[in-house]
N, C-alpha and C positions, 0 to 999 in steps of 0.2 A: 438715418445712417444705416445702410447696409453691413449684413454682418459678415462681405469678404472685407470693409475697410475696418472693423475691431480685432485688428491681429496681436493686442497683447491683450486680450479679454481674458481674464482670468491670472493674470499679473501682478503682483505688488511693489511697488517702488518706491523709495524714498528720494528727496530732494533737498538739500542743503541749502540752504539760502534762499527759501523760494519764496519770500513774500513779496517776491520785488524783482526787477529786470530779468535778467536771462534764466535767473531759476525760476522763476515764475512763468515763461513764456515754455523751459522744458518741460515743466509740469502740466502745461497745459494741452502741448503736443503728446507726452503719455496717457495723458487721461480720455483725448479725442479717441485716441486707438484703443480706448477699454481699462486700461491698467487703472486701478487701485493704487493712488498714491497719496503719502504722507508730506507734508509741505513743513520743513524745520525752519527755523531761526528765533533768534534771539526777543524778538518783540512779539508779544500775544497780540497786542491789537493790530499789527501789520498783518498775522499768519492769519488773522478771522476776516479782514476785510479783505485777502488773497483769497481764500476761502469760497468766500460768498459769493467773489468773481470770478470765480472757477467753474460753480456749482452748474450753473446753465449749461455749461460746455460737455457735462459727464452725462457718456450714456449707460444706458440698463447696465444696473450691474458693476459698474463701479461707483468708485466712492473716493474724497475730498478726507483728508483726516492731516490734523497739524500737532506739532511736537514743540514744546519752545527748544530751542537748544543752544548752547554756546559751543561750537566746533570745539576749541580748545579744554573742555572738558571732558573728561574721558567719562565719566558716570555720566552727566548728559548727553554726550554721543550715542551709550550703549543704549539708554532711555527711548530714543530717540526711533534706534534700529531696532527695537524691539518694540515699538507702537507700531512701526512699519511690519512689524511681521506675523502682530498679533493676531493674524487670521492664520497661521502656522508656516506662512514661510515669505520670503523674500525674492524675489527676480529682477531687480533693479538698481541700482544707486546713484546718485548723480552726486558729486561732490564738487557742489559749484560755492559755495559758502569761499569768500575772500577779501581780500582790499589790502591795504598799507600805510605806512607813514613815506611822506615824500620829503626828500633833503640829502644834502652831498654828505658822501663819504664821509668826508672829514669834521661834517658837522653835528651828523645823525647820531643823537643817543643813546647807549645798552639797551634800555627799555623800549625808546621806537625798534631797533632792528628786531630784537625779541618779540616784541607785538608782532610784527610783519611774518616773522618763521612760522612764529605759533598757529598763526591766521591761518596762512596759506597754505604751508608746509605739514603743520603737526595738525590742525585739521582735516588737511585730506588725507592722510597716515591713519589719522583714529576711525575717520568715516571706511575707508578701505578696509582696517583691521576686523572692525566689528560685522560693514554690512557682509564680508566674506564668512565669518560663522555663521551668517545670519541663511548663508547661501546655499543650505543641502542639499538642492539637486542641480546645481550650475545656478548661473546669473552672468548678469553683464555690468562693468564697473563703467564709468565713466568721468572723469575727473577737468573740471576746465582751469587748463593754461592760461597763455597771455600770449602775445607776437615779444612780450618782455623777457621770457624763458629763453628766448634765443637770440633778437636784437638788444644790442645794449641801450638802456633808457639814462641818460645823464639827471641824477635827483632821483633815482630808483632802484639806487641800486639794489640794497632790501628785498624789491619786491620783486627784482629780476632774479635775484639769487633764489627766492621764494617758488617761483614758478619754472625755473631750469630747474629746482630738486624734486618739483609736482613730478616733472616731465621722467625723470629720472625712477621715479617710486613706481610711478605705473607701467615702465618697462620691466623694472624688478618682481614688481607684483604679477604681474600677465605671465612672465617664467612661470613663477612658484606657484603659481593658484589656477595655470592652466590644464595640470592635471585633473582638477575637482570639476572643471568644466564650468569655469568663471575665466570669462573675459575681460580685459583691463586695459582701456582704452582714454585718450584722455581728446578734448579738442580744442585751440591755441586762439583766440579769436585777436582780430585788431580793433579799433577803437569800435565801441555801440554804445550810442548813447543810451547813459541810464543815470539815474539818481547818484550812483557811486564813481560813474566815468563824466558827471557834468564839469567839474573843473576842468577839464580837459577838451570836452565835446560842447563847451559853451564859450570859449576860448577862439574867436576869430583866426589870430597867427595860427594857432597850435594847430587846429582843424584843415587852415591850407596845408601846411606840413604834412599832417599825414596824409591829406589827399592828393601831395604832389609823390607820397610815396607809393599809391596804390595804383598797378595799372586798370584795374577796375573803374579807378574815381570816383566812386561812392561810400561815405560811412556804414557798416554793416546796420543790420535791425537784430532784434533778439530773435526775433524769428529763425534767422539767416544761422546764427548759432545752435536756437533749440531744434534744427528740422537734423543738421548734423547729429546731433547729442539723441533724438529719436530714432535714426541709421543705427549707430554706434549702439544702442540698448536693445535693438529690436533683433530679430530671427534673418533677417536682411543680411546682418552683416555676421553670422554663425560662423566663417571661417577667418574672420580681423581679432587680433587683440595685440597687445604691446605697439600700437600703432597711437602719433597725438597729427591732429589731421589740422591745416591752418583756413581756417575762415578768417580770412583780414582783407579779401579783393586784390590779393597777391603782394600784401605791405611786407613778407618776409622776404621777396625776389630782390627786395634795396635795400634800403638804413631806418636806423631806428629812427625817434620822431626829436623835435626838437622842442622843450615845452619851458623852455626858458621863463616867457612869459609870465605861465601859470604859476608857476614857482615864486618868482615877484611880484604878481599880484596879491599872492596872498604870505607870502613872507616875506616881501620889501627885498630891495638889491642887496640886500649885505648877504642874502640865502644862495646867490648866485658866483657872488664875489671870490668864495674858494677858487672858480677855474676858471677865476680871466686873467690872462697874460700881468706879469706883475711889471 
């Protein structure tokens, strides 16, 4: 590797949720380009086998370094932000850490919607809070949406409200934290298959659905996300911030998806039955 292609060489960043799909595919596009990054989440033995399949991919000079964290914790979070900084400063943050409870309105309980805010919402709140002190000479924020932030998903709603208030804080925050010369960006993806999106991306009806809404016609890859979420952190995109950019294969230009199915297959028709015609 050539040292004009190591452009955050001398970089630090952290990654929310990296032991696995999209955080794991961002971490592995910061770390090709030099950057020093910290890989968070909740399971030790996912963040050491992410880890060790990382490791090949880092050149001179950087480094692989993992944090347990549960986003929804605020002393974990800071923990967290400060493993990532322990070489004395931070230049990155990804705040990809997320997921939900699925189920209608009318059926969904205090405690699932609460899971849901907390996840999405109030973790990428604590991860922005902290990795922005963490930020004393500028940084770049980047937080990932959903194509759910702005199409309505029927059985999500939770997790729509969750990713339209992502979309909303990182406009807020790119105001207020532009002065200090931190950018805050977020990016809105549409279905990729992962571990967390398989209910859905394993799901025959569901997947023509959304491939009759993309005029692309293809499900995204993590890649297709993390090369965005790499733009968005790097010196490339030095004049963007309060901007959330949609990788979906253009699934925001139509309607949301239709996952009926999914919802019945795994909670039986009575999970559906709220909003059919009486």
């Amino acid at each position: 590797m050539s040292n004009a292609t190591i452009v955050l060489e001398g970089k630090f960043a952290l990654v929310t949720g990296g032991g696995s799909g999209i955080g794991l595919a961002c971490a592995r596009h910061l770390l090709r380009d030099g950057a020093t990054v910290t890989i968070a989440g909740r399971s030790e033995d996912r963040l050491g086998k992410a880890a060790a399949a990382l490791r090949p991919d880092v050149p001179r000079g950087a480094e692989v370094r993992t944090a347990v964290c549960d986003v929804t914790d605020e002393t974990a979070v800071q923990a967290a932000v400060e493993r990532a900084a322990s070489s004395g400063r931070l230049d990155i943050a990804v705040a990809n850490a997320g997921g939900g409870a699925v189920g209608s309105v009318v059926r969904m309980s205090l405690d699932e919607w609460r899971y849901t805010v907390d996840l999405n919402l109030a973790g990428t709140f604590l991860t922005v809070k902290h990795a922005a002190q963490a930020m004393t000479d500028g940084g770049a924020i980047v937080a990932i949406s959903s194509i759910a932030g702005t199409l309505t998903h029927r059985f999500m709603s939770a997790y729509c409200a969750s990713k339209a208030g992502v979309e909303m804080l990182v406009r807020c925050a790119a105001d207020e934290l532009g002065a200090l010369g931190i950018r805050v960006n977020a990016v809105r993806p549409g279905l990729v298959p992962t571990d967390l999106a398989a209910p859905l991306a394993t799901n025959d009806a569901v997947v023509a659905d959304y491939l009759d809404q993309m005029p692309l016609g293809r499900l995204g890859t993590t890649d297709d996300v993390a090369e965005a979420v790499r733009w968005l952190a790097g010196p490339e995109s030095s004049w963007v911030t309060g901007q959330c950019i949609a990788i979906d294969g253009g699934h925001t230009l139509r309607r949301g998806p239709r996952i009926e199915t999914t919802v019945e297959t795994f909670f039986g028709p009575e999970a559906v039955a709220s909003i059919k015609p009486r």
